[in-house]
N, CA and C of each residue as an Amber inpcrd file, in Angstrom:
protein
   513
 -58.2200000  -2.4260000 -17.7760000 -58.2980000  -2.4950000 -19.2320000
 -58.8190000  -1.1860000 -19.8080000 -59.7400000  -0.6850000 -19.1000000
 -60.4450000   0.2620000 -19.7100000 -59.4240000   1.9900000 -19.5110000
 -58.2430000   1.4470000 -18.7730000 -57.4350000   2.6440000 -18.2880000
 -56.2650000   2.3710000 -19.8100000 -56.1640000   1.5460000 -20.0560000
 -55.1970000   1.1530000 -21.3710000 -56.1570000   1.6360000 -22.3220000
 -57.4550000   1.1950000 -22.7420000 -57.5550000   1.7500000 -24.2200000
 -57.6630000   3.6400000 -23.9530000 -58.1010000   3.9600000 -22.5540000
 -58.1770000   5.4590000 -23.0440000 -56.7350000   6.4430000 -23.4610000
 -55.9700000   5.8170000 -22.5580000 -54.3720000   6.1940000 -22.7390000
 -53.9510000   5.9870000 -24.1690000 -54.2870000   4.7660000 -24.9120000
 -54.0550000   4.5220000 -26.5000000 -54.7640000   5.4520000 -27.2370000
 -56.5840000   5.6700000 -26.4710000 -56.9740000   6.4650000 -27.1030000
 -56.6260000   7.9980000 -27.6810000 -56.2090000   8.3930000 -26.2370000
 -55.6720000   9.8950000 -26.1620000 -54.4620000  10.3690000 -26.9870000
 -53.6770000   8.8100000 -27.2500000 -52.3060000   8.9610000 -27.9020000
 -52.5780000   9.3110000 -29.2020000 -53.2890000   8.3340000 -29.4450000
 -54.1180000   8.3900000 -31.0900000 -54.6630000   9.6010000 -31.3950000
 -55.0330000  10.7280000 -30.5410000 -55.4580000  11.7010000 -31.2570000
 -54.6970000  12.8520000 -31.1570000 -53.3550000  12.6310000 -30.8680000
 -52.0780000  13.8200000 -31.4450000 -51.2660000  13.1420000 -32.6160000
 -51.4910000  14.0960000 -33.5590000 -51.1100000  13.7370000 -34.7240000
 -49.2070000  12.6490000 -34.6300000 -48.1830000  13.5250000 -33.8380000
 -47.1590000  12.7970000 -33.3060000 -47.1440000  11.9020000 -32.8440000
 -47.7120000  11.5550000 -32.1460000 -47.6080000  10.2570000 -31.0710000
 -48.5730000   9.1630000 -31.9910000 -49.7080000  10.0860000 -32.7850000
 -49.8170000   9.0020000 -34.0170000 -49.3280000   8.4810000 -34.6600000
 -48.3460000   9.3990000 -35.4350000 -46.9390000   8.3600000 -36.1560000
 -46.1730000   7.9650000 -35.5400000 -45.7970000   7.9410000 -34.1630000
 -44.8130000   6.9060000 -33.5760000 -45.4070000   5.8380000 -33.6370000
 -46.7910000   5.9560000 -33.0600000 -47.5370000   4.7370000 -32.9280000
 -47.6460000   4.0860000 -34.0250000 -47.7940000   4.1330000 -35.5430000
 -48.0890000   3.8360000 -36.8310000 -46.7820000   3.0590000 -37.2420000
 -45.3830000   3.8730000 -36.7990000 -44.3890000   3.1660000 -36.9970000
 -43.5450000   2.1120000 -36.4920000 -44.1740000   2.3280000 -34.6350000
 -43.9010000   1.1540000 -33.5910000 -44.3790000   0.1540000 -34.5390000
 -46.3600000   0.0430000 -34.5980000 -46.3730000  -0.5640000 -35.5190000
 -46.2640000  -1.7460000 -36.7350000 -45.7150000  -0.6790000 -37.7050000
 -44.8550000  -1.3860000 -38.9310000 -43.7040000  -1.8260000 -38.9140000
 -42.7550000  -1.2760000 -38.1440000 -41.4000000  -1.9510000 -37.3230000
 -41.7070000  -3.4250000 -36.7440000 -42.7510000  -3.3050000 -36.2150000
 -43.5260000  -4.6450000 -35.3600000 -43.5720000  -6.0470000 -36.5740000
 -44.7350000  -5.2900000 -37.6070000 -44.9610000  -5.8930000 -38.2600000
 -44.0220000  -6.3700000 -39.1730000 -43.0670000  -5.3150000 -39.6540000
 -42.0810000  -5.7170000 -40.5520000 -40.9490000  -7.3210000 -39.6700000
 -41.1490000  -6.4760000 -38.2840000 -39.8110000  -7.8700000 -37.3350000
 -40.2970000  -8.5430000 -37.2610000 -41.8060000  -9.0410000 -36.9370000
 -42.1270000 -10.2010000 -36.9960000 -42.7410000 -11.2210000 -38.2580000
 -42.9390000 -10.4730000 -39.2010000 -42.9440000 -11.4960000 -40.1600000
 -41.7680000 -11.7940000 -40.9400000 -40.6360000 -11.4450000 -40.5740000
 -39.1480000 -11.5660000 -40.6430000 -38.7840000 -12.6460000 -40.1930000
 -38.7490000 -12.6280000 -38.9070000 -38.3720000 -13.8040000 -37.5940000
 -38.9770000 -14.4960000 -37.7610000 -40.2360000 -14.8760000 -38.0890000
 -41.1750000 -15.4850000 -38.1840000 -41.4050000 -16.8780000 -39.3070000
 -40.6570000 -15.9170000 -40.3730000 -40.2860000 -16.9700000 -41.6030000
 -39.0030000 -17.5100000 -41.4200000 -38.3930000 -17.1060000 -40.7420000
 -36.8830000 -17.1250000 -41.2100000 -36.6350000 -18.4990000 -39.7400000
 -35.4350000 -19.3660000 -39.9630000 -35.3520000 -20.0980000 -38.8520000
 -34.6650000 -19.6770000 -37.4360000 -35.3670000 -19.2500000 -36.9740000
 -34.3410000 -18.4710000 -35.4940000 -35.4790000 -19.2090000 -34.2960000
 -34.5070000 -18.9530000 -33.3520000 -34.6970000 -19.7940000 -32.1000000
 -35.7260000 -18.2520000 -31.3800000 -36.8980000 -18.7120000 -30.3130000
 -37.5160000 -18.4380000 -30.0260000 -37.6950000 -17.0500000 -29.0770000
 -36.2930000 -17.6770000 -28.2530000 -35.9330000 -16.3720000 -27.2820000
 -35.2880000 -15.1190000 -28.2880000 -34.7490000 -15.7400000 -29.4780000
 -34.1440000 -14.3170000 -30.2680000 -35.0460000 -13.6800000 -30.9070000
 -36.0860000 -14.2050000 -31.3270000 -37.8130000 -14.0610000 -31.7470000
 -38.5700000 -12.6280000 -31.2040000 -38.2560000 -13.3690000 -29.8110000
 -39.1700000 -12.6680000 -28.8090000 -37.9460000 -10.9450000 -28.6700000
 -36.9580000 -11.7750000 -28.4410000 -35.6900000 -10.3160000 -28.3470000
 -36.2080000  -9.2520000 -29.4070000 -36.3360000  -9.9050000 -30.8950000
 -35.7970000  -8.4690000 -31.6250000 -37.4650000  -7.9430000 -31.5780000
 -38.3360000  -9.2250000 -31.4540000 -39.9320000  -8.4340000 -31.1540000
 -39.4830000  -6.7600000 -30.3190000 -39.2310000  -7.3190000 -29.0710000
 -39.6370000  -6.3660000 -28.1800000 -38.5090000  -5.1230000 -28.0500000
 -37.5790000  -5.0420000 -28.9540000 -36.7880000  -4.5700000 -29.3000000
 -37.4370000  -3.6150000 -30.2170000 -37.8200000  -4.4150000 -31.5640000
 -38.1700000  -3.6280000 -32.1670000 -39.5820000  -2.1860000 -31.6190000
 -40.0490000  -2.4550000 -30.7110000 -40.9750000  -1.3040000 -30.1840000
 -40.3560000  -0.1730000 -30.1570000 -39.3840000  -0.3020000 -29.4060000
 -38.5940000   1.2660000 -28.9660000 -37.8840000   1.7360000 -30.1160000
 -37.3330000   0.6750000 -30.9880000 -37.1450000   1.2160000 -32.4850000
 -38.0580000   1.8390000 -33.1460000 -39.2350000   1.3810000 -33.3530000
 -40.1430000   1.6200000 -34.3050000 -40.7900000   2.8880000 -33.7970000
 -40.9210000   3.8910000 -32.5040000 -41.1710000   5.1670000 -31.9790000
 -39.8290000   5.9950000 -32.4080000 -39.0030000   5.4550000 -32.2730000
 -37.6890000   6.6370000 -32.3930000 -37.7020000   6.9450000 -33.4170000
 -38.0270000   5.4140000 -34.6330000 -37.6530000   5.8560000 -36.1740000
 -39.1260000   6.7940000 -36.4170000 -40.3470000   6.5280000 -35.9020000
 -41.2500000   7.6520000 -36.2410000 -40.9400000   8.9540000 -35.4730000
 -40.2480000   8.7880000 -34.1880000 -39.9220000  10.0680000 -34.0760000
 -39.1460000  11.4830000 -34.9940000 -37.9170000  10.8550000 -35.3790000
 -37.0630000  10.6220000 -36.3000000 -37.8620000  11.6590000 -37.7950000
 -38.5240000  10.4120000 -38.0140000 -39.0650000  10.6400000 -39.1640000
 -40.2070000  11.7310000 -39.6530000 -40.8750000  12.0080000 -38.4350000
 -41.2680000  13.0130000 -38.4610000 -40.3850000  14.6130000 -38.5810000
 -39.5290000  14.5440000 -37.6310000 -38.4580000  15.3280000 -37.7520000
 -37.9080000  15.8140000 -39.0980000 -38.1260000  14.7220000 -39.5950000
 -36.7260000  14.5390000 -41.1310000 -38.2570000  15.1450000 -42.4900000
 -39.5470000  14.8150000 -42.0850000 -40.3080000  15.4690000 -42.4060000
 -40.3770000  16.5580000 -43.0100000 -40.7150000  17.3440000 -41.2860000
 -40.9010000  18.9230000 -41.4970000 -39.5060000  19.3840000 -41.9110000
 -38.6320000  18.9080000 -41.8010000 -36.9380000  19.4320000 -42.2810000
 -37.7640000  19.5460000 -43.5380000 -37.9000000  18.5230000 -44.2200000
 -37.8430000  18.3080000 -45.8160000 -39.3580000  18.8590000 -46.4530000
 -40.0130000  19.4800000 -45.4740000 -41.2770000  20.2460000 -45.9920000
 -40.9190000  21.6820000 -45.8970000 -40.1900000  22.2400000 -45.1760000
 -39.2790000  23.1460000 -45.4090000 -38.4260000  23.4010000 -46.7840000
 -37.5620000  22.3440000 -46.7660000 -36.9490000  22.6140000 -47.8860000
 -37.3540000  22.6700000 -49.2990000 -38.8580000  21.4960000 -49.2220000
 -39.4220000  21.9180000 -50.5330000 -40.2480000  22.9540000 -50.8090000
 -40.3070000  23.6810000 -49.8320000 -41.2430000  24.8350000 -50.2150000
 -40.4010000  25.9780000 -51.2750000 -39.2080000  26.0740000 -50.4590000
 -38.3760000  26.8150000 -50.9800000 -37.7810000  25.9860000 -53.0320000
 -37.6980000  24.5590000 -52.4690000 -37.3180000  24.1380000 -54.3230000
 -38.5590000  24.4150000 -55.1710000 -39.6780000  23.9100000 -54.8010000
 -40.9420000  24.5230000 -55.9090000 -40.9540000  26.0170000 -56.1200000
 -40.5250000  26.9730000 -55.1660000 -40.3950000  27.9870000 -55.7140000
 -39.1940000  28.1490000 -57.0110000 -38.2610000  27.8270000 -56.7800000
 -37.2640000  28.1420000 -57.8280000 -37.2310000  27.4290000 -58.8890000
 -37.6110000  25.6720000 -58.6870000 -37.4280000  24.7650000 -60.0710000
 -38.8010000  24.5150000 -60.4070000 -38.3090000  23.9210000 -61.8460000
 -40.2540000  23.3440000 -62.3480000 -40.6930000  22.0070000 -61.7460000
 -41.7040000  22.0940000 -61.7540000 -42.3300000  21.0290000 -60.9840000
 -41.9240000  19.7360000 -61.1720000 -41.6760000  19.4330000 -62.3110000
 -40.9050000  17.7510000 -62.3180000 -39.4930000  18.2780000 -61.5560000
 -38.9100000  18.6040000 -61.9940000 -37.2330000  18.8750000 -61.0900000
 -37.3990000  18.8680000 -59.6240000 -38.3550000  19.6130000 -59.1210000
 -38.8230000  19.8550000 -57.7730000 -39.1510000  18.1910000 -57.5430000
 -40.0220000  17.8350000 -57.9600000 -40.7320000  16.4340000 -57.3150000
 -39.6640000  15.2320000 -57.8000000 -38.7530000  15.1790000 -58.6050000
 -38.3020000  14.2500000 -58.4890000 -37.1710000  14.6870000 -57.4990000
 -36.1620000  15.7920000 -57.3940000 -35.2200000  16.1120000 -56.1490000
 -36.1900000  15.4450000 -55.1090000 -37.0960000  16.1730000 -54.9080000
 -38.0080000  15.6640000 -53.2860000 -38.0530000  14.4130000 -52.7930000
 -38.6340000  13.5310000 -54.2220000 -38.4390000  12.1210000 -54.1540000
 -36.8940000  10.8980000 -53.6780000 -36.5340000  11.9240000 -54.2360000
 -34.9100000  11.3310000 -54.0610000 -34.3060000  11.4490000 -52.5640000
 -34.7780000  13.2600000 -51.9170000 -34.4300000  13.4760000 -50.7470000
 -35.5690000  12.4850000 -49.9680000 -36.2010000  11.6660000 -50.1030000
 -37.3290000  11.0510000 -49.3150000 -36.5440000   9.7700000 -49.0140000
 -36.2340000   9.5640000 -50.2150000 -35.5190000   8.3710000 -50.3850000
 -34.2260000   7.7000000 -49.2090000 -33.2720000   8.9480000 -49.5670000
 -32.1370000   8.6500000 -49.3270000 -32.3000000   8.9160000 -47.6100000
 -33.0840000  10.0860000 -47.2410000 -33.2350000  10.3010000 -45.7030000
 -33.8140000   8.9370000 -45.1000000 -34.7400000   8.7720000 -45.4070000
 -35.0530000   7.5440000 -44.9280000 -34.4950000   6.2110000 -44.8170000
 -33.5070000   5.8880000 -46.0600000 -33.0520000   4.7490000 -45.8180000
 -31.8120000   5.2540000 -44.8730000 -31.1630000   6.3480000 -44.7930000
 -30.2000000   6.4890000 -43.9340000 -30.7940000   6.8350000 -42.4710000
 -32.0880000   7.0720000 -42.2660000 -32.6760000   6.8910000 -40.9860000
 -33.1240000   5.7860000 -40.3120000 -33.7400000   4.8600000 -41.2630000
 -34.1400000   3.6460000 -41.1260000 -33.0180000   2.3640000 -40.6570000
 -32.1340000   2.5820000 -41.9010000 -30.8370000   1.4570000 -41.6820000
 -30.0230000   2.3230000 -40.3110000 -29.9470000   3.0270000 -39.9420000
 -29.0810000   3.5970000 -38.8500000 -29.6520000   3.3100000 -37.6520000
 -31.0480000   3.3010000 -37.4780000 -32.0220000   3.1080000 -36.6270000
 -32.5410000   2.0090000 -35.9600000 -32.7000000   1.9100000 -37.1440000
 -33.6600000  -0.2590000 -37.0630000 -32.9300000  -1.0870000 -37.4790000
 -32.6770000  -1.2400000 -39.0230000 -31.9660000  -2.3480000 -39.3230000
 -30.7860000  -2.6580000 -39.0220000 -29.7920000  -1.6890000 -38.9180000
 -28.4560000  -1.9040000 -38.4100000 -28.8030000  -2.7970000 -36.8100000
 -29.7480000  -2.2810000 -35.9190000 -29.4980000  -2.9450000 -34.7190000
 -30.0200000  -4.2340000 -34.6270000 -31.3480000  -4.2710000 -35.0590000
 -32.3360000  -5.9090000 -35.2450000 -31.4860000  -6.4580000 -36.6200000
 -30.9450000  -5.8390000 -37.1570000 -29.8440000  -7.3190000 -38.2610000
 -28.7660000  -7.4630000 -36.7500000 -28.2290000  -6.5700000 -36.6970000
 -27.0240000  -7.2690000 -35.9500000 -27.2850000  -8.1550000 -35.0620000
 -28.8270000  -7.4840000 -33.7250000 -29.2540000  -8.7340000 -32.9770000
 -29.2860000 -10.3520000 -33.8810000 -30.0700000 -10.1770000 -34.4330000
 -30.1220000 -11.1860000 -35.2400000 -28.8640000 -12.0940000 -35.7180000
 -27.9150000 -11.4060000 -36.4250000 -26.9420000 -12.0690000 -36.1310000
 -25.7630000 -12.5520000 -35.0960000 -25.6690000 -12.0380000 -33.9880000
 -25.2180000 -12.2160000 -32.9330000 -25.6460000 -12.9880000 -32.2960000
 -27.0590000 -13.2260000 -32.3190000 -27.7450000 -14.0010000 -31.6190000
 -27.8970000 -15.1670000 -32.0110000 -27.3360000 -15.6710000 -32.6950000
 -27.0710000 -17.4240000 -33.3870000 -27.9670000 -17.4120000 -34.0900000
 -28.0460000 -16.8240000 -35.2560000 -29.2750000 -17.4510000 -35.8780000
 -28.7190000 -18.1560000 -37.4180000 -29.2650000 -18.9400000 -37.4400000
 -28.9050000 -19.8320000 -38.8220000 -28.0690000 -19.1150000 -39.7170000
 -27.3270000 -19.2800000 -41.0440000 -26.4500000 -18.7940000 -41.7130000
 -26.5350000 -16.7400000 -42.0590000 -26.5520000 -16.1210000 -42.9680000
 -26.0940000 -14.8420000 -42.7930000 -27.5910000 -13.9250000 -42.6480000
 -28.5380000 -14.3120000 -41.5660000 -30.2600000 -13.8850000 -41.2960000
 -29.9260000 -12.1490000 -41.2220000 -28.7030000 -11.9860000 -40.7240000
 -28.5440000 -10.4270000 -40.1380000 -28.5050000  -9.9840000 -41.3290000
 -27.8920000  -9.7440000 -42.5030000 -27.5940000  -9.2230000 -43.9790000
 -29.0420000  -9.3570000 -44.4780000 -29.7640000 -10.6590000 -44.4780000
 -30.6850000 -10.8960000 -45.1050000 -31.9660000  -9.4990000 -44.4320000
 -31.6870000  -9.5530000 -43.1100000 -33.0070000  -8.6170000 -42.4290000
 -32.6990000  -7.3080000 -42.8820000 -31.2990000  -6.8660000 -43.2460000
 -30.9510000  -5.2150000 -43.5940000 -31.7670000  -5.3500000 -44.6950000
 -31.2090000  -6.2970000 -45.9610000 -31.8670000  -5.9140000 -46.9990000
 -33.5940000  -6.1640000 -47.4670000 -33.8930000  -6.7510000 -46.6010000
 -35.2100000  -7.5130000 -46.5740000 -35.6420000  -5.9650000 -46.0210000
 -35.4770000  -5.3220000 -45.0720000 -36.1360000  -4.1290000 -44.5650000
 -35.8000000  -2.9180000 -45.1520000 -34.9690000  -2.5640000 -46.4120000
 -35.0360000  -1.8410000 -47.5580000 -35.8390000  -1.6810000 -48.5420000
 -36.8150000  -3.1860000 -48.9700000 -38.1220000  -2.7070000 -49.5470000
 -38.6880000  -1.7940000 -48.6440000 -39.0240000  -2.3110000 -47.3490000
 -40.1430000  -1.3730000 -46.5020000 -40.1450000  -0.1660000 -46.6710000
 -38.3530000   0.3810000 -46.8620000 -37.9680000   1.9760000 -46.7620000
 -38.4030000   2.5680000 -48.1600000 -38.1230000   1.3800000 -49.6050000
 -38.7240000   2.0670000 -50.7390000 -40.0150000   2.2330000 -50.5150000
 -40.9170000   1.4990000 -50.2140000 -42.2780000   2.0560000 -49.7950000
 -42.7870000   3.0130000 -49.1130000 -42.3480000   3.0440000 -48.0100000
 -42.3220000   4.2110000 -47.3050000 -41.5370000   5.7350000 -48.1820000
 -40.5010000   5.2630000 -48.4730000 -40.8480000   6.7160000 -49.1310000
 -41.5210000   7.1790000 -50.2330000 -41.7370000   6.3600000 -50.9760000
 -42.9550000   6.3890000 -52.2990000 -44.3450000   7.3010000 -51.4920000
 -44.5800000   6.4040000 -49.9770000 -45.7430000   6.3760000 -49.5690000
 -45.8670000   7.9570000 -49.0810000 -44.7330000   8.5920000 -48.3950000
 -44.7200000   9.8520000 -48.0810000 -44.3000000  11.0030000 -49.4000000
 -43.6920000  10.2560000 -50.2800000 -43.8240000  11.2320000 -51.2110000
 -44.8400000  11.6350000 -52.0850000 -45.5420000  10.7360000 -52.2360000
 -46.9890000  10.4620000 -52.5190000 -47.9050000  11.2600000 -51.7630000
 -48.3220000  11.0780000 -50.4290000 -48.8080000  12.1660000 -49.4770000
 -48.1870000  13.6750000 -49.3830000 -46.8930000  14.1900000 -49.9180000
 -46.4900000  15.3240000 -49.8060000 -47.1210000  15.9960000 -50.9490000
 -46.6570000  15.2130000 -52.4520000 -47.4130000  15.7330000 -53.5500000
 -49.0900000  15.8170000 -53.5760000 -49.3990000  14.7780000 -52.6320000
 -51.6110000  15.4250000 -52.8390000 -51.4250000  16.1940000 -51.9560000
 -50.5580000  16.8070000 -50.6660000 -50.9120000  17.8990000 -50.1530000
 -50.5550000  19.0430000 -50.7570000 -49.4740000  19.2030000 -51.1860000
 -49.1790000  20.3120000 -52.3740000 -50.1490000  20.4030000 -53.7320000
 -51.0260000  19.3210000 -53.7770000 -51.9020000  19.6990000 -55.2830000
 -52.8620000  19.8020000 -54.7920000 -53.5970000  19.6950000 -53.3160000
 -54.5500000  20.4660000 -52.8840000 -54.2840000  21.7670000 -52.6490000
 -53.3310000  22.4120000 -51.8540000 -52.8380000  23.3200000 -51.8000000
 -53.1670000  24.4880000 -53.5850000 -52.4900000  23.7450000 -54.3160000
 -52.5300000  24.1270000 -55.5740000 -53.8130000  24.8240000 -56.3720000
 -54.7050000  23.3690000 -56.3100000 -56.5880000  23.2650000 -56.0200000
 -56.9600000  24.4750000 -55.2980000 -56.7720000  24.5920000 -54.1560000
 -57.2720000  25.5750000 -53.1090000 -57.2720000  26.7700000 -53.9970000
 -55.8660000  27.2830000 -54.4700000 -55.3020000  28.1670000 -54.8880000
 -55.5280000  29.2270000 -56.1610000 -55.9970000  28.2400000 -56.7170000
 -56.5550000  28.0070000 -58.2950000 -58.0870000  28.8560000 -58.2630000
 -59.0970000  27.7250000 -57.0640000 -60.5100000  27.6770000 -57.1040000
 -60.5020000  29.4580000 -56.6350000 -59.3440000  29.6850000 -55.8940000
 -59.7680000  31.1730000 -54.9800000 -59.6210000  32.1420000 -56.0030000
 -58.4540000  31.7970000 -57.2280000 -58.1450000  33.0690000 -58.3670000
 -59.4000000  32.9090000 -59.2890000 -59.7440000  31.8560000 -59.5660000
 -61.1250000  31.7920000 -60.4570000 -62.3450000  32.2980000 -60.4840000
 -62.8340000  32.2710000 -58.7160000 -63.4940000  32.9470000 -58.2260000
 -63.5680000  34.6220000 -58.0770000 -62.1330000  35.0790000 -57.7830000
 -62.3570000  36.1100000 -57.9810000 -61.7290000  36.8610000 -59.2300000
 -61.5080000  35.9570000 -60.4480000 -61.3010000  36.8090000 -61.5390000
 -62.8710000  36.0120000 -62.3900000 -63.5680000  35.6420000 -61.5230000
 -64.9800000  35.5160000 -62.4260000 -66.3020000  36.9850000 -61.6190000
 -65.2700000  37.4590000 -60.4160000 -66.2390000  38.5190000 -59.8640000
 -65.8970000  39.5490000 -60.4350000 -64.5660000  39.3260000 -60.8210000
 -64.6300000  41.1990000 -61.4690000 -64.7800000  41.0370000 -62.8110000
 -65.4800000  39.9170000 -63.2170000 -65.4030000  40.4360000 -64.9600000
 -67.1810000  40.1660000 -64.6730000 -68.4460000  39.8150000 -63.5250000
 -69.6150000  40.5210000 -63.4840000 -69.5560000  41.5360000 -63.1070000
 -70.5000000  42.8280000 -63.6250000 -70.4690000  43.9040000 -62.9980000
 -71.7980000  44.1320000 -61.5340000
């Protein structure tokens, strides 16, 4: 036991393997309170459970990826557009990457299990769209975290010109 939490431990403190872990996760959490409500037979339960694990690392793998892509690219749009134009493009690119990472990833495969797997009338359609809130959240949630790191950034930026246009106007 004590060889499992240090291995979790160690995982937990690289920032990467943190968000896989964060998104294994919410993948977890999102499939099982899915399956959970919904009427499906036990062994398909347990299927898209343990299914969903190796989903829920790839899509944080993934997503990290699609990240730094898109922290890249906004460095370069705040330079050229004004800040609302910039943050709402950003928002939008958060948006759309994700649900086309997410549904390509996760939901396309745990809906289809789901429906393949006998489950009561159309559960597979219902789990795509049922796991499209998650993706509006999630990207709210990272676009949200991109903009306070850019307005600290900003902060930082600000406090350093203030400082030194308050030293050269003491003599």
């Amino acid at each position: 036991m004590d060889f499992v939490m240090n291995f979790v431990r160690d995982w937990w403190q690289k920032p990467l393997l943190r968000r896989i872990l964060l998104y294994q996760l919410l993948v977890l959490l999102l499939s099982a309170y899915f399956v959970l409500s919904r009427p499906v037979a036990w062994p398909l339960a347990l299927t898209v459970l343990l299914l969903a694990l190796p989903l829920g690392g790839l899509f944080g793998l993934a997503q990290a990826i699609f990240d730094r892509l898109l922290q890249a690219v906004a460095a370069g749009v705040q330079r050229r557009w004004p800040e609302v134009s910039a943050g709402f493009l950003l928002f939008f690119g958060y948006l759309i990457g994700y649900i086309l990472l997410f549904a390509g990833m996760v939901a396309y495969p745990l809906g289809l299990l789901v429906e393949r797997g006998g489950a009561v009338g159309a559960t597979g359609q219902d789990f795509k769209l049922y796991s499209m809130n998650f993706v509006l959240l999630l990207a709210l949630w990272s676009w949200l975290d991109f903009r306070r790191q850019w307005g600290e950034a900003l902060l930082g930026w600000l406090h350093f010109w203030l400082i030194r246009i308050r030293r050269q106007e003491t003599p």
